[in-house]
mmCIF file of the N, C-alpha and C atoms, coordinates in Angstrom:
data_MODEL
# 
_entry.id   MODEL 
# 
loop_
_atom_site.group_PDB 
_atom_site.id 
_atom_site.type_symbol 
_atom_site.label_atom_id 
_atom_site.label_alt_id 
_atom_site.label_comp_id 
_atom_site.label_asym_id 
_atom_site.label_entity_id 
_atom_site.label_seq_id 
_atom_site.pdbx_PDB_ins_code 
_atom_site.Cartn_x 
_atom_site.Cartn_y 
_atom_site.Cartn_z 
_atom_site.occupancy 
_atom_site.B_iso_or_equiv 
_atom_site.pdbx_formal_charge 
_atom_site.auth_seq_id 
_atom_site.auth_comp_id 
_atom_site.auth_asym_id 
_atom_site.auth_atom_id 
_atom_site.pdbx_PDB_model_num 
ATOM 1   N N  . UNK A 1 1  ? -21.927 278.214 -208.720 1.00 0.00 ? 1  UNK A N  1 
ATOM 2   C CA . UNK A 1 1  ? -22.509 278.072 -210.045 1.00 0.00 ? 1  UNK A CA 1 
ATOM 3   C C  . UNK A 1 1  ? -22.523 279.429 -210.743 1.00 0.00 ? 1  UNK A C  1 
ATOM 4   N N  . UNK A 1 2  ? -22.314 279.888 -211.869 1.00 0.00 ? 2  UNK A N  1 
ATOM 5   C CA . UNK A 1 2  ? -22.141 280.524 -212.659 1.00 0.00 ? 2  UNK A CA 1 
ATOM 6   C C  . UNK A 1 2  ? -23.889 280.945 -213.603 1.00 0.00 ? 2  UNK A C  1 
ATOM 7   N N  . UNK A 1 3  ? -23.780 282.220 -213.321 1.00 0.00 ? 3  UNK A N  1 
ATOM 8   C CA . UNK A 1 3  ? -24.875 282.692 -214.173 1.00 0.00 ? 3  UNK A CA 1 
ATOM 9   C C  . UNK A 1 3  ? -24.721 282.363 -215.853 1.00 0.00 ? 3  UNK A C  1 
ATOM 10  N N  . UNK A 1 4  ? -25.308 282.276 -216.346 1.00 0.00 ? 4  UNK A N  1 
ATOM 11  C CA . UNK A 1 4  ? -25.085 281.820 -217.854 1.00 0.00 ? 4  UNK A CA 1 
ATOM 12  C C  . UNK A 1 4  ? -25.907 282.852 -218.789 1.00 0.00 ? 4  UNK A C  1 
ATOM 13  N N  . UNK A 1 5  ? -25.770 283.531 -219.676 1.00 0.00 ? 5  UNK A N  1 
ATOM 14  C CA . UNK A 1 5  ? -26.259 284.548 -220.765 1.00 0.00 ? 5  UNK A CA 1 
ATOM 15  C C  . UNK A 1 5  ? -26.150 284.368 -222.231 1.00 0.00 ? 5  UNK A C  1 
ATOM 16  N N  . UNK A 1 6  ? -27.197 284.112 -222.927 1.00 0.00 ? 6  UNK A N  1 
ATOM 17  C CA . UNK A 1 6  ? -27.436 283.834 -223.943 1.00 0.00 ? 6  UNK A CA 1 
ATOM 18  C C  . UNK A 1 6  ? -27.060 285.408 -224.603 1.00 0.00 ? 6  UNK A C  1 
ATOM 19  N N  . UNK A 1 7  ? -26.341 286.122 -225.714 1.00 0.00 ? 7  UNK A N  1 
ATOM 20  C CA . UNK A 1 7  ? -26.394 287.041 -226.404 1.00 0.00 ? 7  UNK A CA 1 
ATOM 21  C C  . UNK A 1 7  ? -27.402 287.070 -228.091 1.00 0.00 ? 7  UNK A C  1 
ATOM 22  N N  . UNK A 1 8  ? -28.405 287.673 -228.096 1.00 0.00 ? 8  UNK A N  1 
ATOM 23  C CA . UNK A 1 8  ? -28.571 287.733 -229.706 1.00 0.00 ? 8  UNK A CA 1 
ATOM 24  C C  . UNK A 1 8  ? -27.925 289.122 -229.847 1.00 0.00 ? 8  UNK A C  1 
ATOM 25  N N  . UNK A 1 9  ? -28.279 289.093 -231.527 1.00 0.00 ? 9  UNK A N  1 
ATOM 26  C CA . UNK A 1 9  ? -28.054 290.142 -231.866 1.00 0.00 ? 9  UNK A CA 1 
ATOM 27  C C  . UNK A 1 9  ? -27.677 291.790 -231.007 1.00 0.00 ? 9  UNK A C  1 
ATOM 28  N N  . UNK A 1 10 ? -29.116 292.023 -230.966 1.00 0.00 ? 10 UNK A N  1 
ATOM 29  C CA . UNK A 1 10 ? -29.305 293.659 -230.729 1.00 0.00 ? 10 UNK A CA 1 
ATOM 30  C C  . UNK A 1 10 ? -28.963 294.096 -228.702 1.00 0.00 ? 10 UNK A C  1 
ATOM 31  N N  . UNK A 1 11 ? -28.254 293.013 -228.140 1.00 0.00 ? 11 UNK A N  1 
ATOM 32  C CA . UNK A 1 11 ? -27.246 293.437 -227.246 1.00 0.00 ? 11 UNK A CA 1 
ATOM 33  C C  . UNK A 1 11 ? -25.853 293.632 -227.692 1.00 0.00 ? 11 UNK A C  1 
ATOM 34  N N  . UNK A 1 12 ? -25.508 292.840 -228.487 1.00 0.00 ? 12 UNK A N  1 
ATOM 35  C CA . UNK A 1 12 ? -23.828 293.219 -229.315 1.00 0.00 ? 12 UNK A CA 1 
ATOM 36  C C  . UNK A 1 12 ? -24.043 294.444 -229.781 1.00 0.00 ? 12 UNK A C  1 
ATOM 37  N N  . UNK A 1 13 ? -24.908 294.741 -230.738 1.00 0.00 ? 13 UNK A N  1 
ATOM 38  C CA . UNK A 1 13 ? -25.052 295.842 -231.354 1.00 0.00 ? 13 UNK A CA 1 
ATOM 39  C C  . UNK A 1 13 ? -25.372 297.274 -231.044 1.00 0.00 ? 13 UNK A C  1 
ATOM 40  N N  . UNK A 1 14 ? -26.111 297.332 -230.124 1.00 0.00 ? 14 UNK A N  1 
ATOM 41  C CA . UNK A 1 14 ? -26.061 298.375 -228.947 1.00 0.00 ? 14 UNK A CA 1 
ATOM 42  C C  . UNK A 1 14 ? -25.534 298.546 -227.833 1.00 0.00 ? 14 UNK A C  1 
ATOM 43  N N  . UNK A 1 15 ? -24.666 297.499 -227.660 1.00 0.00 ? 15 UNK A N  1 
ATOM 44  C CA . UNK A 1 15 ? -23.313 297.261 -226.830 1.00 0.00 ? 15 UNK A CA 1 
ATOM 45  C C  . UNK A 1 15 ? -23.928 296.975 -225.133 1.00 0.00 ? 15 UNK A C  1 
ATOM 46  N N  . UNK A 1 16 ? -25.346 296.700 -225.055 1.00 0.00 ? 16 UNK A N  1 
ATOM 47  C CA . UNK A 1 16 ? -25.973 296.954 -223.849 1.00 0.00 ? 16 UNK A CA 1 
ATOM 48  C C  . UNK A 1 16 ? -25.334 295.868 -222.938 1.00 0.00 ? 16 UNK A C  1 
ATOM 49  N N  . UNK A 1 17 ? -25.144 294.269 -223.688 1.00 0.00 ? 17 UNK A N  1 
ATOM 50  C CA . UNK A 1 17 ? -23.887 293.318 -222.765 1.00 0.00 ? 17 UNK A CA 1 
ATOM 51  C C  . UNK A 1 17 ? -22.741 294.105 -222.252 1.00 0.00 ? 17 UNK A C  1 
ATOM 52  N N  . UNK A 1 18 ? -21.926 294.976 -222.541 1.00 0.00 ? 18 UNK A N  1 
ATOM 53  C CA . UNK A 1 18 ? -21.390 295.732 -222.206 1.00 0.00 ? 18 UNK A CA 1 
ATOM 54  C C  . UNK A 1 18 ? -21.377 296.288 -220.947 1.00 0.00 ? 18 UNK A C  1 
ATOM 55  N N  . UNK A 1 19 ? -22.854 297.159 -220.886 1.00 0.00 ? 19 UNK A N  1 
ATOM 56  C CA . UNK A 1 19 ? -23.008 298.265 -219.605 1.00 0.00 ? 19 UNK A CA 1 
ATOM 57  C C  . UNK A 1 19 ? -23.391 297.364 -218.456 1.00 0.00 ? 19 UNK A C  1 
ATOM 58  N N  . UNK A 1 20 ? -24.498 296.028 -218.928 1.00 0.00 ? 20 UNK A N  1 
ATOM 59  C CA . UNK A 1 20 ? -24.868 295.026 -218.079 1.00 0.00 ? 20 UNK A CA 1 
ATOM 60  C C  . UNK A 1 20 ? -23.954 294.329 -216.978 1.00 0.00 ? 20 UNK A C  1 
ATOM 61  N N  . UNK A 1 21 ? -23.008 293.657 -217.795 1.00 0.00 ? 21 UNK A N  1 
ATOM 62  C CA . UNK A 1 21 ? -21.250 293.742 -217.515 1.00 0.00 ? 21 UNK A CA 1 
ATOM 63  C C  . UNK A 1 21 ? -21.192 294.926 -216.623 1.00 0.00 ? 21 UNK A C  1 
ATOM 64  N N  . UNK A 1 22 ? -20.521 295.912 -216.896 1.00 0.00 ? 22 UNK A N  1 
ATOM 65  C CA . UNK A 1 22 ? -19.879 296.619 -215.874 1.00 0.00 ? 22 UNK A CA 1 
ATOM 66  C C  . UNK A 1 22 ? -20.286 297.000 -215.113 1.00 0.00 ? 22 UNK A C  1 
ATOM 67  N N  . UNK A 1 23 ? -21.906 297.058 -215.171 1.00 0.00 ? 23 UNK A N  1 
ATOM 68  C CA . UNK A 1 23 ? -22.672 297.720 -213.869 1.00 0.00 ? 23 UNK A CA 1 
ATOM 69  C C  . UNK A 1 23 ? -22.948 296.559 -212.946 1.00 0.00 ? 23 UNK A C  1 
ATOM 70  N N  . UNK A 1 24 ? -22.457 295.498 -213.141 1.00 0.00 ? 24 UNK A N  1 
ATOM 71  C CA . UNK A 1 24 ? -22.458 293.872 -212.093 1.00 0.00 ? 24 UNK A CA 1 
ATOM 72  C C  . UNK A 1 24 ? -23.968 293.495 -211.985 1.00 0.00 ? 24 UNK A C  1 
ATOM 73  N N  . UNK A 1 25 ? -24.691 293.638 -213.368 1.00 0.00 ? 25 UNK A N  1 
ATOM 74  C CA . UNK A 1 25 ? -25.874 293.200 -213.812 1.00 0.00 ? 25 UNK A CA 1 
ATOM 75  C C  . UNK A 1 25 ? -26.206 291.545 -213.640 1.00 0.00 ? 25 UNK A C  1 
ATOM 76  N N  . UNK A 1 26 ? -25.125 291.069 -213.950 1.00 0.00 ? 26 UNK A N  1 
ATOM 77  C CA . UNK A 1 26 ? -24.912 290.177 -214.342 1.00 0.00 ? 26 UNK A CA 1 
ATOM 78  C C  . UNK A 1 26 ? -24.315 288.990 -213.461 1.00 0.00 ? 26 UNK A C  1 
ATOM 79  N N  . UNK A 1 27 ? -24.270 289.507 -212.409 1.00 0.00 ? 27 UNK A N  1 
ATOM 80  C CA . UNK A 1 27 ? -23.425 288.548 -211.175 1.00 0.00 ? 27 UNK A CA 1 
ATOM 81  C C  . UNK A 1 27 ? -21.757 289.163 -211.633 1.00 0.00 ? 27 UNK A C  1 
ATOM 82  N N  . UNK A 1 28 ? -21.506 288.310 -210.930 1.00 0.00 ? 28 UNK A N  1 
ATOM 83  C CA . UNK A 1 28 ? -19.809 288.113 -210.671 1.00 0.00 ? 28 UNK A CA 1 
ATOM 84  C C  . UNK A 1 28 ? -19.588 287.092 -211.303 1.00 0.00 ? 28 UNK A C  1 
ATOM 85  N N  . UNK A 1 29 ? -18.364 287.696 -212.339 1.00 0.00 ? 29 UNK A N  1 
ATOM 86  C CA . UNK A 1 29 ? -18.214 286.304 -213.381 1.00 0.00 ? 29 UNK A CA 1 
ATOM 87  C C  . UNK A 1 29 ? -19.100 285.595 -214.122 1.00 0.00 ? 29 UNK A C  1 
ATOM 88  N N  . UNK A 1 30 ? -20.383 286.293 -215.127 1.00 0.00 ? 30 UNK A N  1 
ATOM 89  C CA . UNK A 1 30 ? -20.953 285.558 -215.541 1.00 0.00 ? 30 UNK A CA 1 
ATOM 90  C C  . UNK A 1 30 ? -20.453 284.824 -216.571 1.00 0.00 ? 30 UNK A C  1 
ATOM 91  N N  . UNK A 1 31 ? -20.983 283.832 -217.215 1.00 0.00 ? 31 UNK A N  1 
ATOM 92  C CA . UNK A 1 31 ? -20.747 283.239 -218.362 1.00 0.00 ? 31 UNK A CA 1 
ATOM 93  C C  . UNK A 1 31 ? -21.352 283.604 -219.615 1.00 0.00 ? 31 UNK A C  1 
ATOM 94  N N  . UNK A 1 32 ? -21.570 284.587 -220.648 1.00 0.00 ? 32 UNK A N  1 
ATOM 95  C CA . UNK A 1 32 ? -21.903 284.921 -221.556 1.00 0.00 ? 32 UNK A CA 1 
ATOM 96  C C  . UNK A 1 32 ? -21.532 283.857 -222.933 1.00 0.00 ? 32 UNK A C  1 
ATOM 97  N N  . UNK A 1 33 ? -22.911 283.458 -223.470 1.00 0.00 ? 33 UNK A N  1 
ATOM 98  C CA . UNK A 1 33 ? -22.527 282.641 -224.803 1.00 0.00 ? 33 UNK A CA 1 
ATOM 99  C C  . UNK A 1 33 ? -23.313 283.820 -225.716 1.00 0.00 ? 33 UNK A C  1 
ATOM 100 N N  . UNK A 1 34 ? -22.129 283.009 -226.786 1.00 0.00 ? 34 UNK A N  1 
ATOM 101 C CA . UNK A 1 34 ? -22.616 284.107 -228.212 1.00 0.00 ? 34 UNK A CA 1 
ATOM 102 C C  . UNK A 1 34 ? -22.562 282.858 -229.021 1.00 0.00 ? 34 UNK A C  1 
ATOM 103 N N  . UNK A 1 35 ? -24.210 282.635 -229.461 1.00 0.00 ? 35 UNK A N  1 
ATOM 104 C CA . UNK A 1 35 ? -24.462 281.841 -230.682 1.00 0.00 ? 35 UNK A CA 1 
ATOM 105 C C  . UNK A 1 35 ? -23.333 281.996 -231.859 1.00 0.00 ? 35 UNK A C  1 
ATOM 106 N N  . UNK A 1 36 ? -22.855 280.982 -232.809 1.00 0.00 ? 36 UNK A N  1 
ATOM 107 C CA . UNK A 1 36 ? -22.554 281.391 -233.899 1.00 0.00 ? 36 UNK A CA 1 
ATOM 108 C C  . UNK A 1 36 ? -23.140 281.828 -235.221 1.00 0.00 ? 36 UNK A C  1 
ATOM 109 N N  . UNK A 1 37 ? -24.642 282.079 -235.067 1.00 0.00 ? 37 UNK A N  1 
ATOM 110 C CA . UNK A 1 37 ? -25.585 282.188 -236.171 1.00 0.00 ? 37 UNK A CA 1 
ATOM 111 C C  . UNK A 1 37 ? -25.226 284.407 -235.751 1.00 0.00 ? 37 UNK A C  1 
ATOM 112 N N  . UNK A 1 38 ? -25.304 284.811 -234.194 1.00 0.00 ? 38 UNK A N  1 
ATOM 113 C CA . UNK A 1 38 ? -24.807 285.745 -233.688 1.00 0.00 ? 38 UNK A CA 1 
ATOM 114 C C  . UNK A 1 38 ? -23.566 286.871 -234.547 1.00 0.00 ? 38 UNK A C  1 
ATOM 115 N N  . UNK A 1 39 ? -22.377 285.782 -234.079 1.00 0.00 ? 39 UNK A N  1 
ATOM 116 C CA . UNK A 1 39 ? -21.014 286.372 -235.191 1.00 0.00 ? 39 UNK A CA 1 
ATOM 117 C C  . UNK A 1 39 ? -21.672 285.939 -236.375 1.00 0.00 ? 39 UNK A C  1 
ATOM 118 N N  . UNK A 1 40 ? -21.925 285.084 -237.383 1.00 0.00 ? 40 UNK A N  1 
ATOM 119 C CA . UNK A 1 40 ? -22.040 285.416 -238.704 1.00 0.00 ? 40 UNK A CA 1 
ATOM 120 C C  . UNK A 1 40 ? -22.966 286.773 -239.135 1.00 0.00 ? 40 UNK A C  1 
ATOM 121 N N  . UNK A 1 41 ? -24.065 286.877 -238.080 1.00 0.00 ? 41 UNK A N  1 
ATOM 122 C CA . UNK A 1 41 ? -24.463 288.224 -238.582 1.00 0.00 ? 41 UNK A CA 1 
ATOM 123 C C  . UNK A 1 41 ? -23.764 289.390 -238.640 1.00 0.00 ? 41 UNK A C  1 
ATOM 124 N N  . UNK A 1 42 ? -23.031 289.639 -237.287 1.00 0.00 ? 42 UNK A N  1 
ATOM 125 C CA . UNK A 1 42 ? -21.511 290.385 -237.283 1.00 0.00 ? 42 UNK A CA 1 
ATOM 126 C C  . UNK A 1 42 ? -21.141 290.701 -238.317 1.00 0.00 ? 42 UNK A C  1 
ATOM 127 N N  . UNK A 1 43 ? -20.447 289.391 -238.776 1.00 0.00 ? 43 UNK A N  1 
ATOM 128 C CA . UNK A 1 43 ? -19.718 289.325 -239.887 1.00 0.00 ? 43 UNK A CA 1 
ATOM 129 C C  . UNK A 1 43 ? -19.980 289.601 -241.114 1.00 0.00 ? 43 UNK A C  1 
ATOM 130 N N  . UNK A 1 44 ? -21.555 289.947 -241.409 1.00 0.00 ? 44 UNK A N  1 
ATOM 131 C CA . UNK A 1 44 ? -21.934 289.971 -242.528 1.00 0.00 ? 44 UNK A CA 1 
ATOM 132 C C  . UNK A 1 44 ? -22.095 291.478 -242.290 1.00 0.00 ? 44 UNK A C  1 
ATOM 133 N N  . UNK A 1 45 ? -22.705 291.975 -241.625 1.00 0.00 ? 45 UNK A N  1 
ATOM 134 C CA . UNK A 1 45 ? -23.149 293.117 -241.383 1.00 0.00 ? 45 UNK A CA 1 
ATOM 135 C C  . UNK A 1 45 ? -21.228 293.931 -241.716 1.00 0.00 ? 45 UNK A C  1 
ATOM 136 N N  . UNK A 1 46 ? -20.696 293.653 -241.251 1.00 0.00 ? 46 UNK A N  1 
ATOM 137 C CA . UNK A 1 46 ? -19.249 294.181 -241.421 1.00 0.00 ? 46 UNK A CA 1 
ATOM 138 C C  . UNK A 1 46 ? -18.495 293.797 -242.578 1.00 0.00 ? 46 UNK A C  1 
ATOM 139 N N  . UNK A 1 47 ? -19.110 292.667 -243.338 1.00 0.00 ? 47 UNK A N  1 
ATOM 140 C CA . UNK A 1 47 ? -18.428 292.426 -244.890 1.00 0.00 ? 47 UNK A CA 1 
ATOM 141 C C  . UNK A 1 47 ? -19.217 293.326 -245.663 1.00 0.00 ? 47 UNK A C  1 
ATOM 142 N N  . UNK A 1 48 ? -20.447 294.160 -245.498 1.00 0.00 ? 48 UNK A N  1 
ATOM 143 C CA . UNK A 1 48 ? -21.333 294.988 -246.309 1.00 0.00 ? 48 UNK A CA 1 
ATOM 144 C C  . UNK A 1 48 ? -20.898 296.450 -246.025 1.00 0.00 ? 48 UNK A C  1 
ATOM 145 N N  . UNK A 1 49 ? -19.876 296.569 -244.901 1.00 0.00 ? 49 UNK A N  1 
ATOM 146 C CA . UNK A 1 49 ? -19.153 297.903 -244.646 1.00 0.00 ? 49 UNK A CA 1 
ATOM 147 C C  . UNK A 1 49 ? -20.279 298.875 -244.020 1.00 0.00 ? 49 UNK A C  1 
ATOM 148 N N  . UNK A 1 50 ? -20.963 298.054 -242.831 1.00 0.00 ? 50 UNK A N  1 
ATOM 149 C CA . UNK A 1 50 ? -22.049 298.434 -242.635 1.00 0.00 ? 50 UNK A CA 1 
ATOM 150 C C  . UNK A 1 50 ? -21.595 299.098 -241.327 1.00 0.00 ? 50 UNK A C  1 
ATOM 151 N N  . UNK A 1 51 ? -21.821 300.356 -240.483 1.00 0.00 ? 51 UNK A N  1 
ATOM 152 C CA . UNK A 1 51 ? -20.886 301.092 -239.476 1.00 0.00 ? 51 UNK A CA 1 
ATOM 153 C C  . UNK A 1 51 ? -21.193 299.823 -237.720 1.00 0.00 ? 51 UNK A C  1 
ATOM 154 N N  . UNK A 1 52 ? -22.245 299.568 -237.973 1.00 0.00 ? 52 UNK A N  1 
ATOM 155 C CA . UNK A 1 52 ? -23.016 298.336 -236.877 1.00 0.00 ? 52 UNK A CA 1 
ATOM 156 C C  . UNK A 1 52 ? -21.994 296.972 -236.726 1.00 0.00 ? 52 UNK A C  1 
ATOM 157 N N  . UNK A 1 53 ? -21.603 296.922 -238.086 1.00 0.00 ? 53 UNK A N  1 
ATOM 158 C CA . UNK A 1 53 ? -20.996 295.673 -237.575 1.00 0.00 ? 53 UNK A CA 1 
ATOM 159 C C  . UNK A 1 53 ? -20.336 296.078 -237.350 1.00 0.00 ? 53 UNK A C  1 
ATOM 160 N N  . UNK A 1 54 ? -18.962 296.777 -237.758 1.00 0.00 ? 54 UNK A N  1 
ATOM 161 C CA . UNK A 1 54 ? -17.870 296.868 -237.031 1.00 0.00 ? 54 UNK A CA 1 
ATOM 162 C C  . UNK A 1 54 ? -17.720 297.707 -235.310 1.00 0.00 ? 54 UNK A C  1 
ATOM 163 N N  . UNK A 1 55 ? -19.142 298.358 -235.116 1.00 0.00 ? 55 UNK A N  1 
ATOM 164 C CA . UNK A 1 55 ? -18.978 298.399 -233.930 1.00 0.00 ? 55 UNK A CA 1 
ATOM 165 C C  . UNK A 1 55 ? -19.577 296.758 -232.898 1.00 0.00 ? 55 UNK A C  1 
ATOM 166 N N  . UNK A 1 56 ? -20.377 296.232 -233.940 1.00 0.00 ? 56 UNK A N  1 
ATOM 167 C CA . UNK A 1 56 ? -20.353 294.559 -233.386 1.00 0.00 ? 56 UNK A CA 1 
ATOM 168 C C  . UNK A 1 56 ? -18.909 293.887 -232.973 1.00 0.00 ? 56 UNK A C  1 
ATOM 169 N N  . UNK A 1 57 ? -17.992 294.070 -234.051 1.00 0.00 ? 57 UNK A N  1 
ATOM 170 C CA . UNK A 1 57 ? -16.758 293.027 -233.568 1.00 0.00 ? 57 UNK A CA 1 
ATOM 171 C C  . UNK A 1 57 ? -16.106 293.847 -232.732 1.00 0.00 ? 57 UNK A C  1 
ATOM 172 N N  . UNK A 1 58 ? -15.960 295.150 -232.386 1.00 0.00 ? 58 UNK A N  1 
ATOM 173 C CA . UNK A 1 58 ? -15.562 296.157 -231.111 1.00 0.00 ? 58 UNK A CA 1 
ATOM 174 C C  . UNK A 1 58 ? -15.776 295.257 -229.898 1.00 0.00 ? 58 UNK A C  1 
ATOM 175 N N  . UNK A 1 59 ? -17.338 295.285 -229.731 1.00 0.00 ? 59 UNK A N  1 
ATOM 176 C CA . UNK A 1 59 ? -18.062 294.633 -228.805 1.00 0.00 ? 59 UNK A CA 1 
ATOM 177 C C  . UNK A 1 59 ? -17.650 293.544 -228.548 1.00 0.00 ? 59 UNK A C  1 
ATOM 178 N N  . UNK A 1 60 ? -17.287 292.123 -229.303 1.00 0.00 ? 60 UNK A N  1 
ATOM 179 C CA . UNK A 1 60 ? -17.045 290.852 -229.360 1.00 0.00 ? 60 UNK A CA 1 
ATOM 180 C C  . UNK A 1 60 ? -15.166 291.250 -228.963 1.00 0.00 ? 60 UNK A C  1 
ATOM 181 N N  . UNK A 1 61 ? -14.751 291.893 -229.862 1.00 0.00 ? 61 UNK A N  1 
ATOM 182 C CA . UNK A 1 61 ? -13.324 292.233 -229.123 1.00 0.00 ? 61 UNK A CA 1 
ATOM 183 C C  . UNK A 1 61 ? -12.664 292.688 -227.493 1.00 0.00 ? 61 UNK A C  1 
ATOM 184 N N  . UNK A 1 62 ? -14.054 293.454 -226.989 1.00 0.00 ? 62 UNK A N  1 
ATOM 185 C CA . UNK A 1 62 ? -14.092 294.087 -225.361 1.00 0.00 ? 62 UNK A CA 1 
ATOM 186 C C  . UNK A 1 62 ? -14.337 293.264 -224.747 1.00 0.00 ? 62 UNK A C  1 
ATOM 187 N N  . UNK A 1 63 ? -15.829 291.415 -225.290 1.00 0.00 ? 63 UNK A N  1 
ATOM 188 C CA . UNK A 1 63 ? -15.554 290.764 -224.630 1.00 0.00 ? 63 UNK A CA 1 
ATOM 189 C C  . UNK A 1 63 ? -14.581 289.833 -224.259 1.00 0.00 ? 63 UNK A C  1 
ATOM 190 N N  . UNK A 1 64 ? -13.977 288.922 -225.632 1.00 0.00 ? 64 UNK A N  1 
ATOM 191 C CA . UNK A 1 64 ? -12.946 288.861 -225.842 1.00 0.00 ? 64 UNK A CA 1 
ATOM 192 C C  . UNK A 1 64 ? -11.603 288.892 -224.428 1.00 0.00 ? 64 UNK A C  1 
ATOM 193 N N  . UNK A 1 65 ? -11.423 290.433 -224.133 1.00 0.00 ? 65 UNK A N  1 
ATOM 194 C CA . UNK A 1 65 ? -10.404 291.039 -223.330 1.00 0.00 ? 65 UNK A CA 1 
ATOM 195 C C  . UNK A 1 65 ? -11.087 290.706 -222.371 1.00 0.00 ? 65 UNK A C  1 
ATOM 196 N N  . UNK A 1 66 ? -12.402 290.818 -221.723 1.00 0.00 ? 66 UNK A N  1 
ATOM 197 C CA . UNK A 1 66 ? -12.835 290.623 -220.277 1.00 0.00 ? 66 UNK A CA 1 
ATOM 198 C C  . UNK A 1 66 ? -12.899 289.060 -220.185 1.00 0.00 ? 66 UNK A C  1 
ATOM 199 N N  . UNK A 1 67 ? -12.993 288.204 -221.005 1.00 0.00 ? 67 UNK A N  1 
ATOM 200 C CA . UNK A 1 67 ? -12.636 286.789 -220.921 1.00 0.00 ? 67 UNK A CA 1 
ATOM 201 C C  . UNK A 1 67 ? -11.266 286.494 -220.336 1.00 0.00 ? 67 UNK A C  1 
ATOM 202 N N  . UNK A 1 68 ? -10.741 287.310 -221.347 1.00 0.00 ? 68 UNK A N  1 
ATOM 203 C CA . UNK A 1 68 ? -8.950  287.145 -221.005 1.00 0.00 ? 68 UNK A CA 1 
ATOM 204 C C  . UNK A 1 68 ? -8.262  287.535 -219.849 1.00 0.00 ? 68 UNK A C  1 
ATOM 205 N N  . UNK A 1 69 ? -8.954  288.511 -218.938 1.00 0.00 ? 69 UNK A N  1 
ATOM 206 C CA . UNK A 1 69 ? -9.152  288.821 -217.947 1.00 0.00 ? 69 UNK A CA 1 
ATOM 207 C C  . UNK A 1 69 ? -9.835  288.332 -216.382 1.00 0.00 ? 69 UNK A C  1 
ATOM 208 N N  . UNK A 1 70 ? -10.434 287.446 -217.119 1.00 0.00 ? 70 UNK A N  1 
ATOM 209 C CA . UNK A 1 70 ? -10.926 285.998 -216.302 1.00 0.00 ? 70 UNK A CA 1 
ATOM 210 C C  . UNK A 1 70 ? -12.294 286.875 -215.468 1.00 0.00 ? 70 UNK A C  1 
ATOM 211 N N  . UNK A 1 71 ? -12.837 288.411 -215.794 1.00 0.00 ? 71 UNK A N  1 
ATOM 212 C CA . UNK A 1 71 ? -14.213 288.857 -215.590 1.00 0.00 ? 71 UNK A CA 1 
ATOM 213 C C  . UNK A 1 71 ? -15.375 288.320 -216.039 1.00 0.00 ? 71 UNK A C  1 
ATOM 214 N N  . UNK A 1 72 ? -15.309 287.573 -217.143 1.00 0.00 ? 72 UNK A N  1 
ATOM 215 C CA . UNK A 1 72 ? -16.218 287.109 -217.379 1.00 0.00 ? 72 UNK A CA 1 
ATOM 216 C C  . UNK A 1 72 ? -16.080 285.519 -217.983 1.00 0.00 ? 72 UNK A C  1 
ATOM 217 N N  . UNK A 1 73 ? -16.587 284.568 -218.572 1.00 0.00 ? 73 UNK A N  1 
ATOM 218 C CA . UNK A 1 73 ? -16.706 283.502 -219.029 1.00 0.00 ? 73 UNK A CA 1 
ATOM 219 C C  . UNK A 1 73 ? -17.334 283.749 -220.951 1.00 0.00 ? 73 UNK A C  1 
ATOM 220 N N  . UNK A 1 74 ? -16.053 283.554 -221.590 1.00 0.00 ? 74 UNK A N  1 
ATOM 221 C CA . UNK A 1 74 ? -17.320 283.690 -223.125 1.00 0.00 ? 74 UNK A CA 1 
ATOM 222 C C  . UNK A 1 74 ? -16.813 282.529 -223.961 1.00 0.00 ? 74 UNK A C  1 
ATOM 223 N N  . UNK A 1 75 ? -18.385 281.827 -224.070 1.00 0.00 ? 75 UNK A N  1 
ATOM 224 C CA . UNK A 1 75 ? -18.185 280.494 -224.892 1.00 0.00 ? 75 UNK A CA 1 
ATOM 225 C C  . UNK A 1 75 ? -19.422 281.185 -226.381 1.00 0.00 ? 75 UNK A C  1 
ATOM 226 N N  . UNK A 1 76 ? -18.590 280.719 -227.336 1.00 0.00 ? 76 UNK A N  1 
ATOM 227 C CA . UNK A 1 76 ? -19.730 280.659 -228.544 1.00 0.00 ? 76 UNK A CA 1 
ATOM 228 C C  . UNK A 1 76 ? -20.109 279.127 -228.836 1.00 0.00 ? 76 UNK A C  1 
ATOM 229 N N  . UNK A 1 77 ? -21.378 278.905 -229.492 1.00 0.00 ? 77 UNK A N  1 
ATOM 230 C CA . UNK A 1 77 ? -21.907 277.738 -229.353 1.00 0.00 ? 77 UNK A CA 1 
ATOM 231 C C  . UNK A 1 77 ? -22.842 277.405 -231.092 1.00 0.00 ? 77 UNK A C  1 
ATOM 232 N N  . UNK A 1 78 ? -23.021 276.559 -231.649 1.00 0.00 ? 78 UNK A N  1 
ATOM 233 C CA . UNK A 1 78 ? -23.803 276.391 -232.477 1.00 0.00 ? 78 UNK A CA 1 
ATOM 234 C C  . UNK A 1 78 ? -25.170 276.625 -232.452 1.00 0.00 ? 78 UNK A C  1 
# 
């Protein structure tokens, strides 16, 4: 069974899912979900040319690659 992780906000944004992740915080292979209420803040925060979001979609991009990599599990969800 698979650990499961809810993301809000201010782990994307301080990239702390990140260190959690690599320091095997998180089990082996967890499953990380990112709300979509989550990315629209992203997204807004980065349509206002705001320096946060775009280090937000960094973050969503690194997980992204560790998905693709089959390290982790990332589902977004309503």
């Amino acid at each position: 069974m698979t650990d499961k992780f809810v993301c809000d906000t201010s782990v994307i944004f301080n990239g702390l899912i990140l260190d959690l992740i690599e320091d095997g915080e998180l089990g082996e292979n967890p499953e990380i979900l990112i709300p979509n209420v989550v990315v629209a803040e992203i997204e807004y925060r980065t349509n206002i040319h705001k320096e946060i979001g775009f280090f937000g979609l960094n973050v969503l991009k690194t997980l992204r690659e560790l998905n693709n990599a089959e390290k982790i599990f990332n589902k977004k969800f309503s």
